[in-house]
Each structure stands twice: as structure tokens, then as C-alpha cells.
C-alpha positions as CSV (number, residue, x, y, z in Angstrom):
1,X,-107.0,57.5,-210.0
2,X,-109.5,56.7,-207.6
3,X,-109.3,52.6,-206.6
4,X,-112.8,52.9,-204.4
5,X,-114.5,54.0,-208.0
6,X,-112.7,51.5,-210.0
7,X,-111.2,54.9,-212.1
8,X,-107.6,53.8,-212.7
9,X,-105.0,55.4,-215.3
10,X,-105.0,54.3,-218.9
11,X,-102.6,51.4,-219.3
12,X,-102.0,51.3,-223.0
13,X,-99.2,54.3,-223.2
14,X,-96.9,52.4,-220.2
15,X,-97.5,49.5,-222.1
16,X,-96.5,50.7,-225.4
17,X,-93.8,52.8,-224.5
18,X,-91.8,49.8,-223.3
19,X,-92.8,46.7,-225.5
20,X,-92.8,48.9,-228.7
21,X,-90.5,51.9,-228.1
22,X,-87.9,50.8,-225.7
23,X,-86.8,47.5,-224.3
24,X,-89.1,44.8,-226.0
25,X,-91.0,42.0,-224.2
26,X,-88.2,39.7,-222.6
27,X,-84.1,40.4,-221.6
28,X,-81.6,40.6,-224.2
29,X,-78.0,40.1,-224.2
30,X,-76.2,42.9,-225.8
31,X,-76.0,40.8,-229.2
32,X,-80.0,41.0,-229.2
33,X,-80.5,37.2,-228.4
34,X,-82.4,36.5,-225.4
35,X,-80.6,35.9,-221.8
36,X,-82.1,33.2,-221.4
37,X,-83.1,31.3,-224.8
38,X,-85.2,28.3,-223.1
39,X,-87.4,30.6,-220.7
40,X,-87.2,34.0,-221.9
41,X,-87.4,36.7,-218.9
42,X,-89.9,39.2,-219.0
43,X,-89.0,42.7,-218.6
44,X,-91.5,43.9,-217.3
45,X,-95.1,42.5,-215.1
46,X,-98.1,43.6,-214.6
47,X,-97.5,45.5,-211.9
48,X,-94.7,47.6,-213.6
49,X,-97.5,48.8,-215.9
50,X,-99.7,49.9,-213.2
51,X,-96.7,51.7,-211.9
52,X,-95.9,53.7,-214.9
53,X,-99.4,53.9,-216.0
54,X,-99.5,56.6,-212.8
55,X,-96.6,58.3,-213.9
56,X,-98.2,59.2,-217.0
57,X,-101.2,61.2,-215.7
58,X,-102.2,64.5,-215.4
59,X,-101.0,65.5,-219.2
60,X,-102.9,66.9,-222.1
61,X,-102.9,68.8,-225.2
62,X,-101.8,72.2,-224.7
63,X,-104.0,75.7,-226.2
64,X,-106.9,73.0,-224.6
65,X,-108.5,73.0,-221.0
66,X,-107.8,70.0,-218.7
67,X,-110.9,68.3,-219.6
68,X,-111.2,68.6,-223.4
69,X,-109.3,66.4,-225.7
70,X,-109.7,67.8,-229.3
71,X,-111.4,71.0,-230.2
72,X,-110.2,70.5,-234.0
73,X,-107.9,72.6,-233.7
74,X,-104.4,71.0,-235.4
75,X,-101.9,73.1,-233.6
76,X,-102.4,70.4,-230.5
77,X,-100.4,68.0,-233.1
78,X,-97.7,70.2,-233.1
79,X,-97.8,71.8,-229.5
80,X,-95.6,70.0,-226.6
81,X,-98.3,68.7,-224.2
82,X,-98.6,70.3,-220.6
83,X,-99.2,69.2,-217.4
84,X,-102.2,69.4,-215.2
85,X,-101.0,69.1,-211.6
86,X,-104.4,68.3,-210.1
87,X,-104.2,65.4,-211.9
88,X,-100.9,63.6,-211.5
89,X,-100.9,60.9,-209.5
90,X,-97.8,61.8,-206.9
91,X,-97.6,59.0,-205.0
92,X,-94.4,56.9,-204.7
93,X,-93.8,54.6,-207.8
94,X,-91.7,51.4,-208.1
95,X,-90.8,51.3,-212.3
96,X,-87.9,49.0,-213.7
97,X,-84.8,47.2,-211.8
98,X,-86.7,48.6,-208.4
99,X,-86.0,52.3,-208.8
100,X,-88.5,54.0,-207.1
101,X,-89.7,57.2,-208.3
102,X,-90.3,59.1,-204.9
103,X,-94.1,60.6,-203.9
104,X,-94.2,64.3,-204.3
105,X,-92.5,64.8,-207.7
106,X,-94.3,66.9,-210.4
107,X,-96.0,65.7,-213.1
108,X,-92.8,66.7,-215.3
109,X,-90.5,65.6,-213.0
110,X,-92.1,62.2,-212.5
111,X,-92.2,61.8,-216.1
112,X,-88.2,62.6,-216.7
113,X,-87.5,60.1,-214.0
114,X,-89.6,57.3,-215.6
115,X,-88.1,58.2,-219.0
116,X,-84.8,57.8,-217.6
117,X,-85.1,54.7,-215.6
118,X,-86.6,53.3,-219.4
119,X,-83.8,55.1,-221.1
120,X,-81.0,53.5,-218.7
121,X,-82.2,49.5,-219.1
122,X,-79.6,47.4,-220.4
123,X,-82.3,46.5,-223.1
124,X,-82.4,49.5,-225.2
125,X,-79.2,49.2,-226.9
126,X,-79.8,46.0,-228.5
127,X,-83.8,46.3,-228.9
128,X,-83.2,49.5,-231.2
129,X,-79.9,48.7,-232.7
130,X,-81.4,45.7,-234.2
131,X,-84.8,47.3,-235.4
132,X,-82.9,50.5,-237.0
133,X,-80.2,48.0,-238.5
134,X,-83.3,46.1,-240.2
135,X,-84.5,49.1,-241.6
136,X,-82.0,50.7,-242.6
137,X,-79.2,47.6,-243.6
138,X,-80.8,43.7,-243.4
139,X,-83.5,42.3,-241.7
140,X,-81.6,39.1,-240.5
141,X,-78.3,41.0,-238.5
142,X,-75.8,38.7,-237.1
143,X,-75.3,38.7,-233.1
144,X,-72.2,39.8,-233.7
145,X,-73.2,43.0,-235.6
146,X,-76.2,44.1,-233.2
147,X,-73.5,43.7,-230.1
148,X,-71.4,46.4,-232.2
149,X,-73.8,48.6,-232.6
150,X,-75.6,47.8,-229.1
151,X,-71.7,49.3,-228.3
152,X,-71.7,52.4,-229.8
153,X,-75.6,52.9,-228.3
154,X,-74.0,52.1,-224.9
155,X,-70.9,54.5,-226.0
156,X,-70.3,57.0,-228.6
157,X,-66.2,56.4,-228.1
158,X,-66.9,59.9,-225.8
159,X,-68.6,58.2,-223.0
160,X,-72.0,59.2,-224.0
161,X,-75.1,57.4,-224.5
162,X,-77.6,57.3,-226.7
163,X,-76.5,59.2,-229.5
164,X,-78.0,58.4,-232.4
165,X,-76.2,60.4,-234.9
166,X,-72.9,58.0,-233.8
167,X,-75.3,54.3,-234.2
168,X,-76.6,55.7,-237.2
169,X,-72.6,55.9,-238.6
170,X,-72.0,52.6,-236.6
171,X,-74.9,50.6,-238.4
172,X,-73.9,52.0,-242.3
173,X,-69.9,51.7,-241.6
174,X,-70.2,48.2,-240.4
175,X,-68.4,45.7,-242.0
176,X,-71.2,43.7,-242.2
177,X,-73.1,46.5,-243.7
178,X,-70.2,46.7,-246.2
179,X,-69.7,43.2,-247.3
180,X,-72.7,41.4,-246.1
181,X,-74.1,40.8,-249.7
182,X,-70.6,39.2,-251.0
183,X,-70.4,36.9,-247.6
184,X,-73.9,36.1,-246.5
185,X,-76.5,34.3,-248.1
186,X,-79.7,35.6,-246.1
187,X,-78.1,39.5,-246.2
188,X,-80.1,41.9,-247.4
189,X,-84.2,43.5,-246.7
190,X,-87.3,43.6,-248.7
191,X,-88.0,47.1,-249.7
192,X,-91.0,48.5,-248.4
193,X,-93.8,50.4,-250.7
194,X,-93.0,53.4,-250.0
195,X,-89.4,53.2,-250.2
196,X,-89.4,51.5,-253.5
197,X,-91.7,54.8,-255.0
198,X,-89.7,57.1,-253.8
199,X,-86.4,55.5,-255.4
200,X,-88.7,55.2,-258.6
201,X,-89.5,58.9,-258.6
202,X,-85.9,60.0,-257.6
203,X,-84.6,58.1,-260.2
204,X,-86.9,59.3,-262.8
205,X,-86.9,63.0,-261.6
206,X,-90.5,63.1,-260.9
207,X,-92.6,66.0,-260.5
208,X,-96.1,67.0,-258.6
209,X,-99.0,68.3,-260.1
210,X,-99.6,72.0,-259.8
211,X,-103.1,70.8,-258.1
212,X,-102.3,67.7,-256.7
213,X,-103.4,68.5,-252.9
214,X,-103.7,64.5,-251.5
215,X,-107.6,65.2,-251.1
216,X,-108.6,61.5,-251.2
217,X,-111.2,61.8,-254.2
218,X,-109.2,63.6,-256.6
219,X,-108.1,61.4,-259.3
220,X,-105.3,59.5,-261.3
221,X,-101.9,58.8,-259.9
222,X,-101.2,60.7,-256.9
223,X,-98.3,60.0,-254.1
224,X,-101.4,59.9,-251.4
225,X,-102.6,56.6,-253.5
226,X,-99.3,54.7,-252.1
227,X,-101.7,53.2,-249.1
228,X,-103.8,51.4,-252.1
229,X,-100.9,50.6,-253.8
230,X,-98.8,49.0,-251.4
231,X,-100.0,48.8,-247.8
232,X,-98.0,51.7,-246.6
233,X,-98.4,55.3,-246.7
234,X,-96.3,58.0,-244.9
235,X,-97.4,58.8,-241.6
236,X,-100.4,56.4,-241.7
237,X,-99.6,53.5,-239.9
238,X,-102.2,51.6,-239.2
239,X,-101.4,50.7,-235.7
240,X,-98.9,51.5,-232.9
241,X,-97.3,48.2,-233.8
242,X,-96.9,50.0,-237.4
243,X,-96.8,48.6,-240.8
244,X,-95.4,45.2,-240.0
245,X,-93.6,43.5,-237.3
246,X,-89.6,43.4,-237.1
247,X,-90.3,39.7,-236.1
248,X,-92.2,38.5,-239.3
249,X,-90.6,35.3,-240.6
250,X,-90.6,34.8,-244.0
251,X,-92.2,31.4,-243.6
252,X,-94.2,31.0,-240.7
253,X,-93.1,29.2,-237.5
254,X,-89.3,29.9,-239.7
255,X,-86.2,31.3,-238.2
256,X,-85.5,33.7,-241.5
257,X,-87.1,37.2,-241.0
258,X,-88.5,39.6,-243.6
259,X,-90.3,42.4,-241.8
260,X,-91.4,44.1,-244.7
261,X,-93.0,40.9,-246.8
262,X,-95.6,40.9,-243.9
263,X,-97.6,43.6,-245.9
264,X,-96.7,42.2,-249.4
265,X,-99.8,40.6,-250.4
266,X,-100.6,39.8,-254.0
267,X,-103.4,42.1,-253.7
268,X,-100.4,45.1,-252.8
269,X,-98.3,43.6,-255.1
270,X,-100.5,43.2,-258.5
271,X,-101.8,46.7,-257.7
272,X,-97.9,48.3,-257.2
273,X,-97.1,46.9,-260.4
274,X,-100.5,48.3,-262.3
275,X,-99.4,51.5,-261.1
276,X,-95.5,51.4,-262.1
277,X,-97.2,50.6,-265.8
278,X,-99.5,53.9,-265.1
279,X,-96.6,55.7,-264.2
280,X,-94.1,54.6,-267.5
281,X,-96.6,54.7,-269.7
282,X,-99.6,57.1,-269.1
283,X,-97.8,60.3,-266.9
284,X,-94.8,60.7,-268.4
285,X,-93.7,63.9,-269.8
286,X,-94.8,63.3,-273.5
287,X,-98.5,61.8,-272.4
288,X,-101.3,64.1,-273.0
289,X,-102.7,62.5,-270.0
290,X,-100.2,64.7,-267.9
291,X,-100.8,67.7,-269.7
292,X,-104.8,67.0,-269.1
293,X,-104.7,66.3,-265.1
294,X,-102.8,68.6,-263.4
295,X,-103.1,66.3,-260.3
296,X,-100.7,63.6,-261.3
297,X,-97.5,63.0,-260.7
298,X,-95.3,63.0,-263.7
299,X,-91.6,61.0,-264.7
300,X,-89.2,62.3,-266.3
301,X,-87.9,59.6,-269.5
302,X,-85.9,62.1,-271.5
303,X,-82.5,61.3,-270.1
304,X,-83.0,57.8,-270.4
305,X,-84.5,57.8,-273.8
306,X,-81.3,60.1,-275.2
307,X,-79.2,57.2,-274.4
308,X,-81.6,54.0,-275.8
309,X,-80.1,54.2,-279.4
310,X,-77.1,52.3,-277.4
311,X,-78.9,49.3,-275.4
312,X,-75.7,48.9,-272.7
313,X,-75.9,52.7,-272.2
314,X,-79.0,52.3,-271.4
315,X,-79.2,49.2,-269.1
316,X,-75.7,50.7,-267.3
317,X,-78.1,54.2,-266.1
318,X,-80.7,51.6,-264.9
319,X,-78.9,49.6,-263.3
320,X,-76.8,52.5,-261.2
321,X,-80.7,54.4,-261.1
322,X,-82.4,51.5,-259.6
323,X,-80.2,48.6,-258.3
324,X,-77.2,50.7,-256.9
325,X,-74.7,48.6,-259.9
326,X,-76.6,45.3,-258.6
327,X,-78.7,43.9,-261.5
328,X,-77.8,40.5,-262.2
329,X,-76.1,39.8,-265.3
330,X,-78.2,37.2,-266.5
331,X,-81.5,39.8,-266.3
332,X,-79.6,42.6,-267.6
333,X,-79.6,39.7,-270.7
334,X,-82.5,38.9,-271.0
335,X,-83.8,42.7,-271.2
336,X,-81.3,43.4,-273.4
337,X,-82.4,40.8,-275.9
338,X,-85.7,41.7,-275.7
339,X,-84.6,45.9,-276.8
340,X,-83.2,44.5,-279.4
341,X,-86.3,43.4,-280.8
342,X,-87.4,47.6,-280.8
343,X,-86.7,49.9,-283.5
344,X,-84.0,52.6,-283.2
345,X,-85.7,55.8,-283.9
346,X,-87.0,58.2,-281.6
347,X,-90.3,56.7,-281.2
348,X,-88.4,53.1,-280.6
349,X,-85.7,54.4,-278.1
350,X,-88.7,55.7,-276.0
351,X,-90.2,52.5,-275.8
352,X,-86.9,50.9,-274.9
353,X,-86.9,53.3,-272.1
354,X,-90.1,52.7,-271.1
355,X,-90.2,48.8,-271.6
356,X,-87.1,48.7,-269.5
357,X,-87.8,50.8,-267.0
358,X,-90.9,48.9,-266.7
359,X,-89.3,45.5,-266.7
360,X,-86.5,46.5,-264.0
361,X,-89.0,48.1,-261.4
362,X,-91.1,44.8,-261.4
363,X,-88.6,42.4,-261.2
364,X,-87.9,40.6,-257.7
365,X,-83.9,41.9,-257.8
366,X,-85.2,45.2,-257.8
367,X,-87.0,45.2,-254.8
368,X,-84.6,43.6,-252.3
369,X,-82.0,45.9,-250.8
370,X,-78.6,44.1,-250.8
């Protein structure tokens, strides 16, 4: 940094790392609510970004020198970064709560103190409890279930903090995680795109293409098309505020949040349910089509079409496959009536199959985790 030039650190990292990654925009009680609901209190100002903004200088890529940022070389991806002494900022720091990171600490050292002054505010137990309890459980957590696991973050019942492994249990264990979809109305998440194809392709045993290499002009049905499909793709987040928000409400300016429905557009969703029909009915393990294009992605229907003579069978593997024994009982009806309709011979119990696979991947039960 050099004030008299106007050449400051980047701000965007200190920024990020505590909105995004860490303690959120305003103080929370341990039950995630904010301390103060009328006037929220900001965790951080202006000044505290400036602050950690200097801690973070003086690192980059690794197997690069200290001026070069990318020599298209993809090991840098991989590669811890390293520190360039020369320029780290070493003067004293003032971060969170008033700790003061004291002048003439290495760039390394600097950086472990401002991680742990970030990992020590009362805010991070309840700011990732909550968003790892909406994406892995329900995206509209009692208080009372965020302070528990906000616990356990705070202590792991050994007096250590932190440990993931130990929330992780806390937040599937819960008893709210257990019973929430016979007790509470608004329990439960949206699935997200990706989530929802790979439940599809576990429960159909799916296979890759011998040549399907998720180079973006190869053809047909291939698990790099998800982004088109659905608005999400692994590892390509639009963003750093990612795929969606964890404070999306369902309706706008509502109290009722669904993180996930922020990218669910009837563009995504017309275009996720073309492709489900694609995937049934064109690469499947009797379609030439698969057999043609060794790029696709193909389903396995065999098991499920062995059991379609007998319709209950039939619905009993879907529903276990794909709704975890939660279809309701007036859709498992209402398919059922309509398999009826289908002949019985091998040609007909593969169309039951498909026709009901189909029908139970589109339907709205089938995309909400409860």
C-alpha cells in the first residue's frame, strides 16, 4: 500500500470472507435471530475492512513469481499460495472486537491471527449452523434448532470448537431433523438442480459415456449440460454469493424462505423436465440412441421394468428410489390408474417403467426434501 499514490489493498477478499464465509452482516444471538431485531448491529465498518484488507497482502500463487498472476498453468489451482514478504503490509492492525494484530508479524503469521480473531466471533456458530442446516435439513430452521447446533459449533461435548464432523451429526440427529415433517408445516427444502440429477442417476444406476469428456460442444445429454438445465452446475457458481441466497423468500418482502427457488425459473424448470423426458426415453439402455453416441449418459430401467407386471411393486421401488417412502398416497393413485391403462407384456411393463418414472421425477412432491 502506498496512501501518497492512492495504491491501497484490494478490499473485496476482507469483505467477502466475513459477510459470506464467516459472521454475516449484523450480530446474531446464538439461535440465529438478530441481537437487536429493530436496529440490527453491524459486525463489521468500514474501517474493519481496511484493516483486514492489509492483512491480506503480500500472497500469490505459488510455482509463479511475485508479479505474475496466471501463466496457464493449473497446478496454481491446486498449490497452497505463498507469501511474498516485501509485500505484506506489517504495520499494526485493529480487526474485530478491538484485537489488534501487532506490527511486525509475517505475512503468515498476520494471516493466522486475523483468521482466528474471525474464527473466534460469537457470530460464526449461528451464521453457519443455520446455512449448513438449510442445505442439508430445511430452509426455514427454528431458533431453537440453530441455538442447538450453534452449541455443538461452540462445543463438541470435549471442549472443542469448530468441529464440523460433530455439527454435521448435530444437524442430521436433531429432533427436528427427525420429526420436523410430521410436526411442522413450513419443514422441509427445495431441492436444487443438481441434487435432484444426481438422486435421478443414483436411483437409476446411471452410467457415463466411454467419450463423454464435458467439452462444451459435444452433443446430447451430458452431466456438464446441468448449468442449461437447471441453473446450477458443480463448481460453477456464478458468483461468490453462489447459486442463490440463503435469505431468498419465497414470496418477496415474505417471512417464509426457499433458498433454492431463487434459481427456479420456468425457463430452468421447462428445460429440467425436457431433459428428465430425454433421459427416460431416448438414453436408456435399450435406445439405439445410446448405443449411437458414446457421449451420453445412460439409465438403467431393467430393474424397474422386471417388477411393472405388478403396478404396487412397482410404485413401492419408486417411491423408496425417489421420495425416501414419501410419495403421497393420493399421487401414487393417480399413477397407478393411469399404468393400468398399459398393456402387460414386456414392451408395456417398459413403458410403465418409463411413464412412471417420468411422472414421479416431474411432480412437485418429488422435488422438495421433507
Amino acid at each position: 500500500a502506498n496512501p501518497a499514490e492512492n495504491i491501497r489493498p484490494d478490499e473485496n477478499f476482507a469483505r467477502e470472507v466475513m459477510q459470506l464465509f464467516s459472521i454475516g452482516l449484523f450480530e446474531l444471538e446464538p439461535n440465529g435471530e438478530f441481537t437487536n431485531p429493530e436496529n440490527p448491529v453491524p459486525t463489521y465498518t468500514q474501517d474493519t475492512v481496511e484493516e483486514f484488507a492489509r492483512v491480506f497482502t503480500g500472497w500469490n500463487y505459488d510455482l509463479v513469481s511475485w508479479d505474475t498472476t496466471n501463466l496457464g498453468n493449473q497446478e496454481i489451482f491446486t498449490t497452497p499460495m505463498v507469501p511474498f514478504e516485501q509485500y505484506h503490509d506489517d504495520g499494526e492492525k485493529t480487526l474485530l472486537n478491538g484485537a489488534v494484530a501487532p506490527a511486525g508479524l509475517s505475512t503468515r503469521d498476520d494471516l493466522e491471527f486475523a483468521l482466528d480473531n474471525i474464527a473466534n466471533h460469537p457470530n460464526v456458530a449461528p451464521f453457519i449452523g443455520k446455512q449448513l442446516i438449510q442445505r442439508l435439513v430445511t430452509s426455514n430452521p427454528t431458533p431453537a434448532y440453530v441455538a442447538r447446533v450453534s452449541a455443538v459449533f461452540n462445543d463438541n461435548g470435549n471442549g472443542e470448537r469448530g468441529d464440523l464432523a460433530a455439527v454435521v451429526r448435530a444437524i442430521l440427529l436433531d429432533e427436528e431433523a427427525v420429526s420436523g415433517h410430521e410436526t411442522l408445516a413450513d419443514f422441509g427444502k427445495l431441492k436444487e438442480p443438481v441434487i435432484r440429477w444426481a438422486g435421478m442417476w443414483r436411483a437409476l444406476d446411471a452410467t457415463t459415456g466411454p467419450e463423454a469428456n464435458g467439452i462444451d460442444n459435444t452433443p446430447d445429454f451430458l452431466i456438464h449440460r446441468i448449468e442449461g438445465m437447471g441453473g446450477q452446475a458443480v463448481m460453477r457458481s456464478p458468483s461468490v454469493f453462489n447459486f442463490y441466497l440463503p435469505d431468498n423468500p419465497i414470496v418477496p418482502g415474505g417471512s417464509l424462505l426457499s433458498p433454492e427457488m431463487q434459481i427456479m425459473s420456468e425457463a430452468n424448470l421447462g428445460a429440467t423436465h425436457n431433459n428428465y423426458h430425454h433421459q427416460i426415453y431416448r438414453f436408456n439402455e435399450r435406445s439405439d440412441l445410446s448405443d449411437d453416441n458414446p457421449r451420453v449418459d445412460t439409465v438403467d430401467l431393467e430393474p424397474f421394468t422386471a417388477i411393472a407386471g405388478d403396478i404396487g411393486a412397482l410404485l413401492d421401488r419408486i417411491n423408496l428410489y425417489l421420495f425416501a417412502g414419501g410419495m403421497p398416497d393420493t399421487q401414487r393413485e393417480i399413477i397407478a390408474e393411469y399404468l393400468r391403462t398399459l398393456g402387460n407384456d414386456d414392451a408395456g411393463r417398459f413403458a410403465r417403467a418409463q411413464d412412471a418414472l417420468f411422472l414421479a421425477l416431474v411432480s412437485p412432491q418429488q422435488q422438495v426434501q421433507r
